[in-house]
C-alpha positions as CSV (number, residue, x, y, z in Angstrom):
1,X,-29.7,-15.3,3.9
2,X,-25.9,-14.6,3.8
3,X,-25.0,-11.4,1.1
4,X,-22.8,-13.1,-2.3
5,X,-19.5,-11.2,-2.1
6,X,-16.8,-11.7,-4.9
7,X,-13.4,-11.5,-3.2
8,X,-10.7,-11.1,-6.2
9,X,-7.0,-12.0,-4.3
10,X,-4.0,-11.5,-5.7
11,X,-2.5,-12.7,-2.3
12,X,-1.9,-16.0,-0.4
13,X,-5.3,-17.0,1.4
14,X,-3.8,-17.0,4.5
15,X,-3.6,-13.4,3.6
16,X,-7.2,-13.2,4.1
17,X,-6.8,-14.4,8.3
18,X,-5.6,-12.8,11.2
19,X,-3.7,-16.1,12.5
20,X,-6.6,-18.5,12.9
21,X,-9.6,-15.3,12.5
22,X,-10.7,-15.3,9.4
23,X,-11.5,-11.6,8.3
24,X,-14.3,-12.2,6.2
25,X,-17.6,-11.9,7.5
26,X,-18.7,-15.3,6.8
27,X,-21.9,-15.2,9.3
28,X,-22.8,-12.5,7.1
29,X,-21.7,-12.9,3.7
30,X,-21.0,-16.2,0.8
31,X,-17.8,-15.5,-0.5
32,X,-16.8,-16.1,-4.1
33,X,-13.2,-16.6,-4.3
34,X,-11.2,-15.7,-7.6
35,X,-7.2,-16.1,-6.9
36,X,-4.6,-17.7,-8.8
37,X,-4.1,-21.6,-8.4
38,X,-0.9,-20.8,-6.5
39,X,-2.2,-19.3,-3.7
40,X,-5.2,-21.3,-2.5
41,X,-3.0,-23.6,0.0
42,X,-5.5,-23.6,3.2
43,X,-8.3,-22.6,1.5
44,X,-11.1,-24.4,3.3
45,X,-13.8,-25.9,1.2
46,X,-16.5,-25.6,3.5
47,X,-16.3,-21.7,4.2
48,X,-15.1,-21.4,0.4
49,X,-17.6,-23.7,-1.2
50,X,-17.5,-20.9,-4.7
51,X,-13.4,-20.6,-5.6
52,X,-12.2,-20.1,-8.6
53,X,-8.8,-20.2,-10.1
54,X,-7.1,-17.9,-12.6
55,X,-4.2,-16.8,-14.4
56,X,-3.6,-13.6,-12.7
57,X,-0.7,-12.6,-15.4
58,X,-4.0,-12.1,-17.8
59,X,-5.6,-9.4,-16.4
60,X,-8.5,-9.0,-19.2
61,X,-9.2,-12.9,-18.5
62,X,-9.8,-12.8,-14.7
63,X,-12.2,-9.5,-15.7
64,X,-14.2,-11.5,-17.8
65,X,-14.2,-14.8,-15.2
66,X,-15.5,-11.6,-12.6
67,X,-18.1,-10.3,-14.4
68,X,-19.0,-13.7,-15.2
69,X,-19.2,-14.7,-11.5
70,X,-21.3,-11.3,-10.5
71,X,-24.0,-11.8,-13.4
72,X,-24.1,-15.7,-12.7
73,X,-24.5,-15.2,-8.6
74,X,-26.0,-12.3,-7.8
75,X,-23.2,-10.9,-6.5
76,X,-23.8,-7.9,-4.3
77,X,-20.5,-6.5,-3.6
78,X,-16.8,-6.8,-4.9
79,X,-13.8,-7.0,-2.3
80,X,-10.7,-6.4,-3.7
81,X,-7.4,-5.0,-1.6
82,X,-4.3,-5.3,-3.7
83,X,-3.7,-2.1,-5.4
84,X,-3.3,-4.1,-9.0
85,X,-7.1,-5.1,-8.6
86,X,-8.4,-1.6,-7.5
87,X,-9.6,-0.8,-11.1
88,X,-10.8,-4.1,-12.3
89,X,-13.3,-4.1,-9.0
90,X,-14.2,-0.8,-9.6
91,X,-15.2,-1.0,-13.3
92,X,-17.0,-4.4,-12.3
93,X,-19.2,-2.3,-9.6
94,X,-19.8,0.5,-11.9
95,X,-20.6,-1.6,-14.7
96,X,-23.1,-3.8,-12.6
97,X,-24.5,-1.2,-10.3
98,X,-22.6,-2.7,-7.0
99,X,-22.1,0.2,-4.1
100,X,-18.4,1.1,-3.4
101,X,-15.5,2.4,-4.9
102,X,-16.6,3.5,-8.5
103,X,-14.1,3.6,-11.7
104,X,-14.0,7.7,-11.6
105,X,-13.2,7.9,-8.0
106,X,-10.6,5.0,-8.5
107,X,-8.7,6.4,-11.6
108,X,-8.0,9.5,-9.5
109,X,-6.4,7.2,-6.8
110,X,-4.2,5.3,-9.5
111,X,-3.4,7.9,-11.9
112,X,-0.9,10.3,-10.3
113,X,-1.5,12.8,-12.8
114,X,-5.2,13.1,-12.2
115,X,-4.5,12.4,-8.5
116,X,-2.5,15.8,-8.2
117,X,-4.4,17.9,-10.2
118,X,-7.1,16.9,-8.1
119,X,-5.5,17.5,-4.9
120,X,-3.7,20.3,-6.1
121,X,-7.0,22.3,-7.3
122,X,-7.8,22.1,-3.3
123,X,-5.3,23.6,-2.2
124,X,-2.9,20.9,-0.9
125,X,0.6,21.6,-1.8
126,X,2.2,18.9,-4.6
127,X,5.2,18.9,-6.7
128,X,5.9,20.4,-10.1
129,X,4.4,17.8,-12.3
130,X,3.5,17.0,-15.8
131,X,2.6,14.4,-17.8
132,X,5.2,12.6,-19.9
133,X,4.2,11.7,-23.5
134,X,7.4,12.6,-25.2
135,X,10.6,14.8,-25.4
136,X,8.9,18.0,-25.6
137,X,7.8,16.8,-21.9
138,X,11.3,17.1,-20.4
139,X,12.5,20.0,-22.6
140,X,9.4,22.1,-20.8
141,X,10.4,20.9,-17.6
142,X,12.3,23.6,-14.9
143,X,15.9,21.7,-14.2
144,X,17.0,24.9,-12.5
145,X,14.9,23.7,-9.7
146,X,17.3,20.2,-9.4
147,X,17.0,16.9,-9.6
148,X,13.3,15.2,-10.8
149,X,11.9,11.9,-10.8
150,X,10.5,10.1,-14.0
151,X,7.7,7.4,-12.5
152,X,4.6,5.5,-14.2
153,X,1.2,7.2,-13.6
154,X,-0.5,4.1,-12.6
155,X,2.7,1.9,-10.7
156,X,2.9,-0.1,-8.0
157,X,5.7,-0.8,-5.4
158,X,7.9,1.7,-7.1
159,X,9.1,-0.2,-9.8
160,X,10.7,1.9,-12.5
161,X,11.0,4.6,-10.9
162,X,14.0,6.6,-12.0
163,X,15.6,9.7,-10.1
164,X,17.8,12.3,-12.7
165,X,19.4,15.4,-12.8
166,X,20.0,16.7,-15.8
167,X,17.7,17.3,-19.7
168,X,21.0,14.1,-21.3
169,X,20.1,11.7,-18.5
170,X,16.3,12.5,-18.1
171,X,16.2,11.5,-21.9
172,X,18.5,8.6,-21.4
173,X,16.2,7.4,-19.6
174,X,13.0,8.1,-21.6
175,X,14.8,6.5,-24.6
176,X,15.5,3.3,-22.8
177,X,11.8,2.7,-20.8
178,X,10.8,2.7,-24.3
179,X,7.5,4.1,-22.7
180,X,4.2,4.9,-24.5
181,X,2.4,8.2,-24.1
182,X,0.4,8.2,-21.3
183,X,2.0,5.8,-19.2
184,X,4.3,8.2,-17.0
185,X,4.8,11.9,-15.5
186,X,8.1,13.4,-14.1
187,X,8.1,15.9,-11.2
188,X,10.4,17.4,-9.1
189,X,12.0,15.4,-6.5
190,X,11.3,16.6,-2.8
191,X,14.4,16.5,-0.4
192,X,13.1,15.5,3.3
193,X,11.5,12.8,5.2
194,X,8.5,10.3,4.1
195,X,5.6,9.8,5.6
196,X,2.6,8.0,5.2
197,X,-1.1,8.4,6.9
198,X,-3.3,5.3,6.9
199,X,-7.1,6.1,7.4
200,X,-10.4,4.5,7.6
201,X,-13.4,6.6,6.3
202,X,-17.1,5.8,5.6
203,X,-19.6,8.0,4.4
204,X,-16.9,10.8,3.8
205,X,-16.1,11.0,7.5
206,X,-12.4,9.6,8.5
207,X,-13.1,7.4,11.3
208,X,-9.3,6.5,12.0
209,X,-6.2,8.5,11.0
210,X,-2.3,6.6,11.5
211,X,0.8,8.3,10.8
212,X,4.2,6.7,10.7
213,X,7.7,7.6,9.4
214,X,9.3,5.5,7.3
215,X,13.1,5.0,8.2
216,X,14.2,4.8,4.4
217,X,12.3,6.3,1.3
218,X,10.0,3.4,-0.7
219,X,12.1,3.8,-3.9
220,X,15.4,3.1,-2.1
221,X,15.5,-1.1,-3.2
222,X,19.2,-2.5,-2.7
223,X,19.9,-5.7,-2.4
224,X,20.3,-6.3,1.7
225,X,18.7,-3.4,2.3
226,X,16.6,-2.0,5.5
227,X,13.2,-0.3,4.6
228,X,10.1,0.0,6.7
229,X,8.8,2.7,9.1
230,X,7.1,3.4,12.6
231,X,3.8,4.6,13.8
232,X,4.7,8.6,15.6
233,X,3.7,9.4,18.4
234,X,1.0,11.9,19.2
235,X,1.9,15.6,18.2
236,X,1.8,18.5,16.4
237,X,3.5,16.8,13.1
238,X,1.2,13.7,13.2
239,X,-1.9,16.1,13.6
240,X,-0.8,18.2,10.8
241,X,-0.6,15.1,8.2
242,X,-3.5,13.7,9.6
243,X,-5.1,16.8,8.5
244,X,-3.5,16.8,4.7
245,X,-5.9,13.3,4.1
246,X,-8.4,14.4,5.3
247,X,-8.2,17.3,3.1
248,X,-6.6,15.0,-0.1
249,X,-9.9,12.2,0.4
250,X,-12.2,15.2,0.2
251,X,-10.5,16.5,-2.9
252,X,-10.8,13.1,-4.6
253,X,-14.4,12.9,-3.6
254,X,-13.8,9.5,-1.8
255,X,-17.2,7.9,0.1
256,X,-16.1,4.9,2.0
257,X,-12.8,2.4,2.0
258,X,-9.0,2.5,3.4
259,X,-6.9,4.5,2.6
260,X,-2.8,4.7,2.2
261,X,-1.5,8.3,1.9
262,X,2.6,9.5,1.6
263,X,3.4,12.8,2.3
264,X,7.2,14.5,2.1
265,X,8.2,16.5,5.2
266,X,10.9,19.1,3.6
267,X,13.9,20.5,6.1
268,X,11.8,24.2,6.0
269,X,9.1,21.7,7.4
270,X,6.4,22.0,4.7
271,X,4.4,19.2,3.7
272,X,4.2,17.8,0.5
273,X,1.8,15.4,-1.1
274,X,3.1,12.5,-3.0
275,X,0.1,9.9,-3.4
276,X,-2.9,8.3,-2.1
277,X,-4.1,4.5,-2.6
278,X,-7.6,3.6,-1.9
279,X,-6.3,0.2,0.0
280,X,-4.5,-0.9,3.1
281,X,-1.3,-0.1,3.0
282,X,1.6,-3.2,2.2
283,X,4.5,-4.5,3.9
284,X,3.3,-5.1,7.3
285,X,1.5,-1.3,8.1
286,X,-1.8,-2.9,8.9
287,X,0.4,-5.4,11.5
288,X,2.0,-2.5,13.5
289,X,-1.3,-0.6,13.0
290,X,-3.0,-3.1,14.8
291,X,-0.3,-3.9,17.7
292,X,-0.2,0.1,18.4
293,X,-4.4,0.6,18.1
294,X,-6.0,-2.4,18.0
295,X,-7.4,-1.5,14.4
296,X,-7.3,-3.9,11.6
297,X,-7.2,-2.0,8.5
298,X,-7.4,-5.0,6.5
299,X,-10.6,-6.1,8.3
300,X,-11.9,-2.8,8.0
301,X,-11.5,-2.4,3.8
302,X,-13.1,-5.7,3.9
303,X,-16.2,-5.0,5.7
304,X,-16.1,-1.7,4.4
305,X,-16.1,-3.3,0.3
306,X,-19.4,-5.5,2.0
307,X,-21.2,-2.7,2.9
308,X,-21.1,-3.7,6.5
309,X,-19.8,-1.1,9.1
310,X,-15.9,-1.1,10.4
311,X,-14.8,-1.8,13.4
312,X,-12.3,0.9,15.1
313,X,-12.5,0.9,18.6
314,X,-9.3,1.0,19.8
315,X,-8.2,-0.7,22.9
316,X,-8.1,1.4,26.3
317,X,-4.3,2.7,26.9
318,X,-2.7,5.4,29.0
319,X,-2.3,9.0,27.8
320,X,1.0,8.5,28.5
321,X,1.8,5.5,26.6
322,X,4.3,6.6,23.7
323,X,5.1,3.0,22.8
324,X,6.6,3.0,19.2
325,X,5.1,0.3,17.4
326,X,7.1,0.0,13.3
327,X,7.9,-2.5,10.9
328,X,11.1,-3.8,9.7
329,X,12.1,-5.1,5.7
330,X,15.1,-6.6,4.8
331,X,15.5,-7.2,0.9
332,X,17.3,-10.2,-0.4
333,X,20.8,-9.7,-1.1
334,X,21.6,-12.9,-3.8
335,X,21.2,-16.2,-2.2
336,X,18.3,-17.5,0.1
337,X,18.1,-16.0,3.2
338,X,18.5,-18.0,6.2
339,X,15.6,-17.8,8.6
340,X,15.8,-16.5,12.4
341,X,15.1,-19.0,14.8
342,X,12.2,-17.9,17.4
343,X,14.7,-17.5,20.3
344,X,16.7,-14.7,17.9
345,X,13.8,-13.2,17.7
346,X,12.5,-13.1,21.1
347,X,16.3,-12.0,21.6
348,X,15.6,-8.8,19.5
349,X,12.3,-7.9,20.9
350,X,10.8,-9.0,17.5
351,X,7.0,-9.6,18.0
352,X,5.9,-11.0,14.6
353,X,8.4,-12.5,12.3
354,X,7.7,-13.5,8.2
355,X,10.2,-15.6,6.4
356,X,10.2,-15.4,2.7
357,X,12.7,-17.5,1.1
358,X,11.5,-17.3,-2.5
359,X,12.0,-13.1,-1.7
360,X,13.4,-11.9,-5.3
361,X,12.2,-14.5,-7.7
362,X,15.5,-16.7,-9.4
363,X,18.5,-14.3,-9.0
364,X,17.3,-13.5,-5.3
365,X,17.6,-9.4,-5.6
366,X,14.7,-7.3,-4.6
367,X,11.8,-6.9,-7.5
368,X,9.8,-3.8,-5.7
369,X,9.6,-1.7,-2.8
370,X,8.0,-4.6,-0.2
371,X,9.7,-7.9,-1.9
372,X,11.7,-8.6,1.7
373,X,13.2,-11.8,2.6
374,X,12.8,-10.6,6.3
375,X,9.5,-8.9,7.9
376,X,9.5,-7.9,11.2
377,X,7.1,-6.3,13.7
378,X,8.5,-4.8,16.6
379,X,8.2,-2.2,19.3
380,X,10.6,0.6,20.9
381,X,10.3,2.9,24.1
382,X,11.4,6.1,21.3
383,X,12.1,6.8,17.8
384,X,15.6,6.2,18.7
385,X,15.1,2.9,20.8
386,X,13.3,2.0,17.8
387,X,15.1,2.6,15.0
388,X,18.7,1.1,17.5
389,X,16.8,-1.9,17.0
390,X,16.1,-2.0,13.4
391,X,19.6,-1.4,12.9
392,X,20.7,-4.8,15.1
393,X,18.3,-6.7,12.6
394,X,19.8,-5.4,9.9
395,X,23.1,-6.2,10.8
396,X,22.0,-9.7,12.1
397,X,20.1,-10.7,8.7
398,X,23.5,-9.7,6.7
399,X,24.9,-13.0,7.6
């Protein structure tokens, strides 16, 4: 008899496949579909016999249609991979007694306060931070140490984020977010590089550690824009972030799941932690991820949120094979964005290519740090041949 799963998707179905392979388990498991009525296009009845549509914009609605669905079917486990679901799946499981990710564990991975104090009581080096619940806050903060950055405790895709440099603009700012107590922190901002660490883990063990660089920082959302980042090759900086997860997931007491770490790399070349999601990583990372190791880290959160075990073999390649495997976004710049043609791509050694005209809602500008017009997956034979490349799509999608 299959296992009931509840699968809560915030995403397109198609979101759910790798091309024609659906990622689910289905031999193994009956999955209950909850996802908005926009996004069930392909959704095949007979391997989705139990969906259910739902005003995502209400959050406490689609709770109450969830725990309705787990009481109602037995429902044995909860699968839910967009960072906005990571708490509603979490109190569900805690509240029903369902194994994985439980609501203490997961407020540590969304609230960046906890999350660093966490981290930080472990020894892993963080930023100056506090929490932000009114003026006081930034009065008590050190400006001598330059510029900071104001952000939400529990945000996604970097959206109102706000870099400042002084006490009058750090209160400028306060004034006009018009914020509750509670809802943000400021810390200092961290001059370098960004990195980010994807990893598998089950049963406290990491199973699979992937480090890439990305080639501009997450916050930085202009219209026409290039954002993205590639997987590093082997060495001692890799190994050495690598090691910070494994030392932030033990910190935050994390048992089984994905996991999407950034780090800052400072010019004196310390690392610095800046946060941890317990979920794939967005924009394509679980693409290039894939191409470079043969690992799907969507598949695995999946089968890792069923109970069932991962799969991480990665393929057989040569020592020597430094292939640099990244991902390229390019925001929307005011108008729709006219899509490449297959032989452009294949001209520009693009290897997977998503179109997404709607990219920016109405005024077509960029809403958060993944809302491209243009995805693209692509390889180079360095950082440099790499990142050469990038810079031709850039400069082809200005058009």
């Amino acid at each position: 008899m299959r296992k009931p799963l509840l699968i809560i998707s915030r995403e397109p179905h198609r979101a759910l496949f790798d091309g024609a392979r659906c990622l689910l388990p289905l031999a193994e498991i009956e999955p209950h579909l909850v996802t908005n009525p926009w996004l069930v296009e392909g959704v095949n009845s007979s391997d989705f016999r139990h969906t259910t549509v739902c005003d995502f914009i209400n959050d406490d609605r689609v709770e109450r249609t969830c725990d309705w669905i787990v009481g109602a079917n037995g429902i044995r486990g909860i699968v839910a991979l967009h960072e906005k679901m990571v708490i509603m799946a979490a109190r569900l499981r805690t509240a029903h007694g369902l194994p994985g990710l439980q609501l203490d564990t997961a407020l540590l991975f969304r609230d960046k306060v906890r999350m660093k104090r966490a981290v930080h009581a472990h020894g892993v080096t963080v930023p100056e931070f506090r929490a932000l619940d009114d003026d006081g806050d930034l009065a008590a903060v050190d400006w001598s140490r330059g510029r900071h950055v104001i952000k939400p405790r529990c945000g996604v895709g970097s959206n109102q984020t706000h870099v400042v440099d002084s006490l009058p603009t750090a209160r400028e700012v306060w004034r006009r977010i018009g914020a509750r107590a509670g809802d943000y922190e400021i810390e200092e901002f961290i001059a370098g590089d960004m990195f980010h660490c994807d990893g598998i883990v089950r049963d406290g063990r990491v199973l699979h550690t992937s480090v890439g660089q990305y080639h501009a920082r997450p916050g930085n959302v202009a219209p026409g824009a290039m954002a993205g980042s590639y997987l590093l090759p082997n060495g001692d900086l890799a190994q050495r972030i690598a090691d910070m997860h494994e030392r932030v997931v033990g910190a935050l007491g994390f048992g089984s799941g994905v996991t999407h770490l950034e780090v800052f790399h400072t010019p004196e070349g310390r690392l610095v932690f800046c946060e941890i999601a317990a979920r794939p990583g967005g924009g394509g990372i679980d693409r290039m991820v894939l191409r470079r190791y043969g690992v799907n880290l969507r598949e695995a959160a999946i089968r890792i949120e069923a109970d069932l075990p991962p799969t991480v073999a990665r393929p057989p390649t040569s020592a020597g094979d430094q292939t640099v495997w990244g991902r390229v976004g390019i925001y929307p710049h005011g108008r729709v964005p006219t899509m490449f043609t297959a032989q452009e791509c294949a001209e520009l050694g693009v290897a997977e290519y998503e179109y997404r005209p709607a990219a920016g809602g109405d005024d077509h500008l960029p809403l958060h740090s993944t809302d491209y017009a243009h995805r693209f997956i692509l390889s180079g034979g360095s950082p440099a041949d790499f990142m050469a490349k990038a810079e031709r799509l850039r400069a082809a999608a200005g058009r």
